[in-house]
C-alpha positions as CSV (number, residue, x, y, z in Angstrom):
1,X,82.0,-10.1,20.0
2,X,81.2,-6.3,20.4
3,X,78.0,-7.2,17.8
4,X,77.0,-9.8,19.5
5,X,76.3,-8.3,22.9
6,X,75.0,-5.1,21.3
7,X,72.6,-7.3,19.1
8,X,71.3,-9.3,22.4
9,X,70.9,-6.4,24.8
10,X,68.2,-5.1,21.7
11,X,66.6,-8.4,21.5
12,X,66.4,-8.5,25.2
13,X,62.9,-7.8,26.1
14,X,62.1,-5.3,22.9
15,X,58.2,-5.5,22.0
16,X,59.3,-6.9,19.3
17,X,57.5,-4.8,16.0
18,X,60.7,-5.2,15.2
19,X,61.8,-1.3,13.7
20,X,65.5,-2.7,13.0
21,X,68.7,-3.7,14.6
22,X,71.3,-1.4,16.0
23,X,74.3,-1.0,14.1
24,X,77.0,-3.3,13.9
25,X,80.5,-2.1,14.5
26,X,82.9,-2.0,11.3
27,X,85.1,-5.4,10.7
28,X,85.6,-7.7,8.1
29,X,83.8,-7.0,5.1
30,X,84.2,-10.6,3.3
31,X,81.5,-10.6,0.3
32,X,79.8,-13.9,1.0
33,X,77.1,-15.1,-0.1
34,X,75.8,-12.7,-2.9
35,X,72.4,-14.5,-2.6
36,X,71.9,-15.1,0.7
37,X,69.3,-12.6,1.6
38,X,66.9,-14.5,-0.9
39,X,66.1,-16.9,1.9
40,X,63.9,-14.3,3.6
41,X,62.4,-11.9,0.9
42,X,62.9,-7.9,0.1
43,X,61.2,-5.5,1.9
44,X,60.4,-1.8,2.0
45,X,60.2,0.3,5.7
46,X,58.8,3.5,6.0
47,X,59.2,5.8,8.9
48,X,56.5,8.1,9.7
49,X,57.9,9.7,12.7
50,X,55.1,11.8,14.4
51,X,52.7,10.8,16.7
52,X,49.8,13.0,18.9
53,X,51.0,12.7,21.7
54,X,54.5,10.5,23.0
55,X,53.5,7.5,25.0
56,X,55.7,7.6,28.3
57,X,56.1,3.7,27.4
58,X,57.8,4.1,23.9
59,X,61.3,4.3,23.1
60,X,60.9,4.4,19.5
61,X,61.8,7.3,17.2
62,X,58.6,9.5,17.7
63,X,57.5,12.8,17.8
64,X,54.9,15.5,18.6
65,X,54.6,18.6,16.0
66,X,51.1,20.8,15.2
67,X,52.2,21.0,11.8
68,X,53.6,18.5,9.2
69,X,53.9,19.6,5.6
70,X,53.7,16.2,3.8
71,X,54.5,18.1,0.4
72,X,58.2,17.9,2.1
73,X,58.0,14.9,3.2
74,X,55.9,13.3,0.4
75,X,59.4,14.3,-2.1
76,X,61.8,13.1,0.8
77,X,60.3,9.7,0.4
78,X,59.8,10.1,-3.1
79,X,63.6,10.5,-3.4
80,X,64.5,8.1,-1.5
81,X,62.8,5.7,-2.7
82,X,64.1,6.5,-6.3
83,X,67.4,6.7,-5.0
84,X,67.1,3.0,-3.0
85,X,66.0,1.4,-5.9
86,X,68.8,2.5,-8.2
87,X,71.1,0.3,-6.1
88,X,68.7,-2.7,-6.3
89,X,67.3,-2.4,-9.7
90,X,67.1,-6.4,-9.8
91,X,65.0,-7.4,-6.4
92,X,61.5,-8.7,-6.1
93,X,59.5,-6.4,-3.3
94,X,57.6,-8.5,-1.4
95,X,56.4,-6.4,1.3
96,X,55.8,-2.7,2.5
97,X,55.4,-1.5,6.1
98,X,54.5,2.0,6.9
99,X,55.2,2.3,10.8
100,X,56.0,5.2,13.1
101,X,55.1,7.2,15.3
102,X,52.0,7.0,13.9
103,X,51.1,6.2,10.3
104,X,47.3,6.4,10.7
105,X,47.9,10.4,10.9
106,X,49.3,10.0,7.0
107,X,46.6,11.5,4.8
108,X,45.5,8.5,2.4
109,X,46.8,10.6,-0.6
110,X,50.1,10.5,0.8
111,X,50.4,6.8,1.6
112,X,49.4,6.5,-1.8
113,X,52.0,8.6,-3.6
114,X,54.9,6.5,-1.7
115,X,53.1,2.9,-2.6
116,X,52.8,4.3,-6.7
117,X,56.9,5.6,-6.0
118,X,57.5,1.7,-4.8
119,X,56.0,0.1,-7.6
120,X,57.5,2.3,-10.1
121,X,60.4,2.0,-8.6
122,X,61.0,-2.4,-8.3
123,X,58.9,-5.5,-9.9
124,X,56.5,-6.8,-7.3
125,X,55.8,-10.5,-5.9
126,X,52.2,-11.8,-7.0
127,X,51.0,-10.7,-3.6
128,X,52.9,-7.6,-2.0
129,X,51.9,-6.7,1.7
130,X,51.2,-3.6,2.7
131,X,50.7,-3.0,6.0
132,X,49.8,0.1,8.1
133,X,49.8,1.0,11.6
134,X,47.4,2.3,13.2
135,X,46.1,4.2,16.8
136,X,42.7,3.6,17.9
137,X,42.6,7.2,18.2
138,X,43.7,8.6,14.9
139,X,40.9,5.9,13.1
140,X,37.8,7.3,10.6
141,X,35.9,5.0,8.1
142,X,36.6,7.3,5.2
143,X,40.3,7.1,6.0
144,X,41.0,3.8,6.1
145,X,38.4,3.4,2.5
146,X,41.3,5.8,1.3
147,X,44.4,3.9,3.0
148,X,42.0,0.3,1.1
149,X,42.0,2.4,-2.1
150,X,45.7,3.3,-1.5
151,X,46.9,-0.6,-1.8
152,X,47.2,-1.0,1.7
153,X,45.9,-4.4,2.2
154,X,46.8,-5.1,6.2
155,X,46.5,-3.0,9.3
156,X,48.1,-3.3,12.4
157,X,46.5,-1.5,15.4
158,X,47.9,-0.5,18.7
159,X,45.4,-1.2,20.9
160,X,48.0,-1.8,23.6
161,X,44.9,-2.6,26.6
162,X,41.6,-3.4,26.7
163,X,41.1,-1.8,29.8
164,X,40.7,2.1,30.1
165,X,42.4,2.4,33.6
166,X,45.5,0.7,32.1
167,X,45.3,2.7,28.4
168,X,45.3,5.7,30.9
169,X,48.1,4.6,32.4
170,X,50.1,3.5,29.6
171,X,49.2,7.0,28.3
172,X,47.0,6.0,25.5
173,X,44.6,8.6,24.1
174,X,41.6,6.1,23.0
175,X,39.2,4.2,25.4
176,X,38.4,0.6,24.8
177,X,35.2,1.5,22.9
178,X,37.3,3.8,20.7
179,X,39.3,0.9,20.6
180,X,36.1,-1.7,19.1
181,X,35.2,0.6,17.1
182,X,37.7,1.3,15.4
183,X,38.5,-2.5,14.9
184,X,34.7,-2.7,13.6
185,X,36.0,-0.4,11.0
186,X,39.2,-1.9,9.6
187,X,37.9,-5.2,10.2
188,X,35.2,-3.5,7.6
189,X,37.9,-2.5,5.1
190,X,40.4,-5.3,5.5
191,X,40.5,-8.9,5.3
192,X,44.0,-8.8,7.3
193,X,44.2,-6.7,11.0
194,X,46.3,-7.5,14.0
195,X,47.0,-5.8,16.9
196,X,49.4,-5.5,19.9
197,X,48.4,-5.6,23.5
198,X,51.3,-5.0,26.8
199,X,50.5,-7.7,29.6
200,X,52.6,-7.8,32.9
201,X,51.2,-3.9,33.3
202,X,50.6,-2.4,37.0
203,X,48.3,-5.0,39.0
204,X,47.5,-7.1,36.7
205,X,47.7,-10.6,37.7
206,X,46.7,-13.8,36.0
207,X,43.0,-13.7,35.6
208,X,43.0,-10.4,34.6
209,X,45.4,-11.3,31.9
210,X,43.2,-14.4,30.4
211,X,40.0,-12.1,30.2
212,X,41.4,-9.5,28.3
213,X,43.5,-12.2,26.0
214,X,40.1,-13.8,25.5
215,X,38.3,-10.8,25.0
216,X,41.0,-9.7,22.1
217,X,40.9,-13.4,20.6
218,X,36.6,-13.0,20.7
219,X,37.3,-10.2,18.6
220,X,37.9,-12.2,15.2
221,X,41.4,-10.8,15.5
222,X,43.4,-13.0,12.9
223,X,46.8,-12.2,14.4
224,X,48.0,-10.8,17.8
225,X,51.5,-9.0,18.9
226,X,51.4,-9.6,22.8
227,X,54.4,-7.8,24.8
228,X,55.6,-7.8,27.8
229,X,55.9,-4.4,29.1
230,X,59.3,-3.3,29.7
231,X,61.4,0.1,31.1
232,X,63.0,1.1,28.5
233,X,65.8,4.2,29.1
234,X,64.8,7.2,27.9
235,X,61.2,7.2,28.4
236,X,59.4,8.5,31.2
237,X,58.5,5.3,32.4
238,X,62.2,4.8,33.3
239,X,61.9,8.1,34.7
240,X,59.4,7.2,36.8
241,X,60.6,3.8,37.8
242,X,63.9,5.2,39.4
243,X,62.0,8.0,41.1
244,X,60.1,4.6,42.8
245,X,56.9,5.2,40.9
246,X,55.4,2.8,38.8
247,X,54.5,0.4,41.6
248,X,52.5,-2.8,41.3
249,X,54.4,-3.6,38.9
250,X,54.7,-7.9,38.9
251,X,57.8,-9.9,39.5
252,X,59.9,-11.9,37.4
253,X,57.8,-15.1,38.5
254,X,54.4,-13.9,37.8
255,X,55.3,-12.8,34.3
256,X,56.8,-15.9,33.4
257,X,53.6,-17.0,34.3
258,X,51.7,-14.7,32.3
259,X,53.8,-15.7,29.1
260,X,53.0,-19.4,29.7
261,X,49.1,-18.5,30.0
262,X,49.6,-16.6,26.8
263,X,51.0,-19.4,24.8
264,X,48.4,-21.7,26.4
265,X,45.4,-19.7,25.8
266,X,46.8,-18.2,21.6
267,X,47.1,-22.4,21.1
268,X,44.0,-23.3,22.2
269,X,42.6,-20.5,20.1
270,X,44.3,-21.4,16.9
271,X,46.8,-19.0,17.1
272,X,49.8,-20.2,18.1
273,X,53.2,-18.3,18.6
274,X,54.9,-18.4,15.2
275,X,57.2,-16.0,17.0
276,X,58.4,-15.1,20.6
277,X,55.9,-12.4,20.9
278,X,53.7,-13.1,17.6
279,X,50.7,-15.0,17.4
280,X,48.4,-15.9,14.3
281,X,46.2,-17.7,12.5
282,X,47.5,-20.2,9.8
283,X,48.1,-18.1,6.5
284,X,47.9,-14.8,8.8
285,X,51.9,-14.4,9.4
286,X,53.3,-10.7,9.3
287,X,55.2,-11.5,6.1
288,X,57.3,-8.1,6.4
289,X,58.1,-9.0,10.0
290,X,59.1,-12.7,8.6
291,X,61.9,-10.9,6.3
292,X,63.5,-9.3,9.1
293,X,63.2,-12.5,11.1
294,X,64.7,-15.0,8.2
295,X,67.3,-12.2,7.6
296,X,66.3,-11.5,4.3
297,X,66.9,-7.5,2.8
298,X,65.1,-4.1,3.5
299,X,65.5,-1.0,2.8
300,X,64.8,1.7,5.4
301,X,63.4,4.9,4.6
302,X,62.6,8.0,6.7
303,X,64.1,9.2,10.8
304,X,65.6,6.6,12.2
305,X,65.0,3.8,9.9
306,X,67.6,0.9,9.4
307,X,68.3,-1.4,6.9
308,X,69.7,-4.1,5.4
309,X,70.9,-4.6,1.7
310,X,72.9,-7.0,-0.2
311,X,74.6,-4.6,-2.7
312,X,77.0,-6.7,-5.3
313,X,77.6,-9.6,-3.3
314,X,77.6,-7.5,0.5
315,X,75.4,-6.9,2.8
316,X,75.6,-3.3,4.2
317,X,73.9,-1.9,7.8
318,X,72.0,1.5,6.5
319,X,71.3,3.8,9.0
320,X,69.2,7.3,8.8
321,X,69.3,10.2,11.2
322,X,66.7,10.3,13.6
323,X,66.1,13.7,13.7
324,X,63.2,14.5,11.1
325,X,64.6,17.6,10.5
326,X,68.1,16.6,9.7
327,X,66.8,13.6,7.3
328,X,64.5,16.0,5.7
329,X,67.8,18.1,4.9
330,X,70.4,15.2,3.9
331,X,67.4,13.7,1.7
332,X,67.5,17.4,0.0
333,X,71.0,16.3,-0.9
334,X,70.4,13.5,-2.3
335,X,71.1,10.9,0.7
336,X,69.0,10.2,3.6
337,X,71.5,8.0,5.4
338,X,74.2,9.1,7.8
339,X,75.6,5.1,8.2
340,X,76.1,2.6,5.4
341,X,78.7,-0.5,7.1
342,X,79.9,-3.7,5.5
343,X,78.5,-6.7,7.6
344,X,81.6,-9.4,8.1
345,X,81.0,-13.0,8.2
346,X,80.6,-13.0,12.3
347,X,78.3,-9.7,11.7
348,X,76.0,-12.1,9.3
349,X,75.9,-15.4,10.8
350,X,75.2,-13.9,14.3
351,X,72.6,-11.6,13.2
352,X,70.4,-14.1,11.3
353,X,70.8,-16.6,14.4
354,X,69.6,-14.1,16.6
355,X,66.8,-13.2,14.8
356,X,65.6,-16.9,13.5
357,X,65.9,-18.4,16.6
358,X,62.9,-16.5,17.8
359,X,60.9,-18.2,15.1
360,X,58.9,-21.5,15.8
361,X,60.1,-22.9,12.3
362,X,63.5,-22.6,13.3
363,X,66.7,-21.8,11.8
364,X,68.6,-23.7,8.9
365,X,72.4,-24.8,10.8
366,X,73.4,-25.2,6.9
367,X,72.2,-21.8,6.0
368,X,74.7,-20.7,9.4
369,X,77.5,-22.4,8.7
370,X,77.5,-21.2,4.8
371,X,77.6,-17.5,6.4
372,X,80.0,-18.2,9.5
373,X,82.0,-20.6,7.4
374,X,82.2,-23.2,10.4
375,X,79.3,-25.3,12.0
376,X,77.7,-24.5,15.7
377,X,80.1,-26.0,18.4
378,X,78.8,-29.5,18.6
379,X,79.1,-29.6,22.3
380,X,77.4,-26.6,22.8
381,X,74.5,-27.3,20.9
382,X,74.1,-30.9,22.8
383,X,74.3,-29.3,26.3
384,X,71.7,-27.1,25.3
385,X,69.8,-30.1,24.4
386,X,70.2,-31.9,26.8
387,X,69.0,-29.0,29.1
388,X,66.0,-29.4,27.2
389,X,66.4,-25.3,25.6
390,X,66.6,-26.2,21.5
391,X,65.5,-29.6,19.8
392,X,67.4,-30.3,16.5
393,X,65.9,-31.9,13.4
394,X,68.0,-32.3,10.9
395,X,69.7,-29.3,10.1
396,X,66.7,-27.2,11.9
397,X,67.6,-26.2,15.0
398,X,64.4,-24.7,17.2
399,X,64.3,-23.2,20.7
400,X,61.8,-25.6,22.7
401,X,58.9,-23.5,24.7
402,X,61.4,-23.7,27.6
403,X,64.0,-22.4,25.3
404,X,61.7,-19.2,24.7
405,X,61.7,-18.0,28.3
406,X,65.4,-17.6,28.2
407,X,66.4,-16.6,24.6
408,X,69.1,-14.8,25.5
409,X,70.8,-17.3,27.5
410,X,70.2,-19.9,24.4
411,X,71.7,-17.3,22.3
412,X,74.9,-16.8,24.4
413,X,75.7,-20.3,24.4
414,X,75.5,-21.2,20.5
415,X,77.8,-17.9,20.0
């Protein structure tokens, strides 16, 4: 059970962008299922690490440096991508997500180089997504016509408030016009942009809240990531909030609250959650996010990055070291992961409930059982029912809107 308590306390209140799970702890190692990860796609992740400045908000792998050869790092990924694809020589890629840190601060020629290494490198779906993120701040029209000349075809902005007090406060470097303007200019360049905004911030109540989700949907935004903020260890938030700073801050109650206005307010619009904390239009889905979330494969490349690969009939948990420096270095010697662990039956079934349950289309009990090798306990799965948390339809089970508000709870009960 040491996986599944690892894998909730992740889940629990992440802003979902989803980097990757934490790693499993070594068991079984059953091959099961050689083609299981079919069911949710292939997909490449790579980690651009360095940001301009660290957000006191983040706890992702980022980092602040005056000077980034990307000579060094264009081979790292180069390699690693060459190395990757030896082991999968026979997958389809379907997507490509270029996240960070701060991926906007890539020079075009670079992102370029590692999309040519991918496609040399496996046969690609019909219609590959490649999707960038990018900071208000770091955005110029004659970069993103280079990322659109690259093959990116999606961006995904970090807007994070539409408010300057708040973007202060968060520790944002743009201003809300900075922040229009440079959706003016990708909404130029791309038919595909989303972007994230953190609601339950310092004294923001209700009405607050439905301006600014209005204001973003006015914006001809086709898909939204909408997080609540949370005090993650390690960052200087948490810092702050045990020194008692960080006040106004609202309570349990008027969050809920605020979640229930989002889904509300996303519906009404069109957009309605297709997962806990991501919203879009019809057709408009984060397809690389969906891979993670239907637990199909992915390889991870650069600090930090995890992954997930079915390698003759296993699935293996890749991890790299999050230290640029050190994955610069093991990458020079030919490997750029420090972890690579053989996911048991438990490991499998449990991480591809946790992570489908957060979808609104569900998660296939068949598709479960064939990885557990037993069903759901029946009478767990009718109390929750009955409690009105998950509705099943024939082998779909789906966490009701009720359900949503207390995932975790759902999720220790079916496990």
């Amino acid at each position: 059970m040491a996986t599944t308590s690892l894998l909730a306390r992740w889940i629990a209140g992440k802003r979902t962008r989803f980097r990757t799970a934490p790693r499993p702890p070594r068991n079984s190692s059953t091959p099961i299922l050689a083609e299981d990860w079919q069911s949710g796609g292939f997909g490449l992740y790579v980690h651009w690490p360095f940001c301009a400045a660290k957000c006191p908000y983040c706890d992702f792998n980022s980092h602040v440096s005056r000077q980034i050869d990307e000579t060094v790092w264009r081979d790292a990924y180069l390699s690693e991508i060459e190395r990757v694809s030896a082991e999968t020589p026979d997958k389809v890629l379907n997507t490509i997500f270029f996240g960070g840190g701060t991926p906007s601060l890539m020079s075009p020629d670079l992102v370029a180089q590692v999309i040519d290494a991918a496609r040399r490198a496996w046969r690609w779906s019909n219609d590959v997504e490649i999707t960038l993120e990018a900071n208000p701040g770091s955005v110029e029209a004659g970069r993103f016509a280079g990322y659109r000349m690259a093959g990116v075809n999606r961006i995904s902005m970090g807007v994070q408030a539409l408010n300057d007090a708040d973007l202060r406060r968060l520790g944002r470097i743009h201003t809300v016009s900075d922040a229009r303007a440079a959706f003016d200019i990708a909404r130029g360049e791309f038919d595909r942009v989303s972007f994230d905004l953190i609601y339950a911030r310092q004294d923001q109540d209700l009405d607050h809240w439905r301006r600014e989700l209005r204001a973003a949907l006015d914006m001809a935004v086709d898909h939204l990531s909408l997080y609540q903020l949370t005090i993650e260890d390690g960052t200087a938030f948490a810092d702050r909030f045990k020194a008692g700073g960080l006040r106004g801050l609202p309570e349990d109650g008027l969050a809920a609250d605020m979640y229930d206005l989002t889904q509300d307010v996303c519906g009404a619009a069109g957009m309605p959650a297709y997962e806990v904390s991501n919203h879009a239009a019809a057709g408009a889905e984060s397809r690389h996010n969906l891979i993670y979330w239907r637990y199909g494969d992915y390889a991870g490349i650069g600090p930090g990055a995890h992954g997930r690969l079915t390698l003759n009939g296993q699935k293996f948990a890749t991890e790299a070291p999050r230290a640029p420096g050190l994955w610069l270095k093991k990458t020079r010697s030919g490997n750029g992961e420090t972890e690579r662990t053989a996911l048991g039956q438990q490991d499998q079934a449990y991480e591809y409930l946790m992570m489908c349950i957060r979808l609104s289309e569900g998660l296939d009990m068949r598709r479960f059982e064939r990885l557990l090798g037993q069903p759901l306990d029946p009478d767990r799965l009718d109390h929750l029912v009955q409690l009105g948390l998950v509705t099943v339809d024939g082998s779909i089970l789906t966490a009701t809107p009720s359900g949503r508000t207390l995932l975790n709870s759902v999720i220790a009960e079916l496990i």
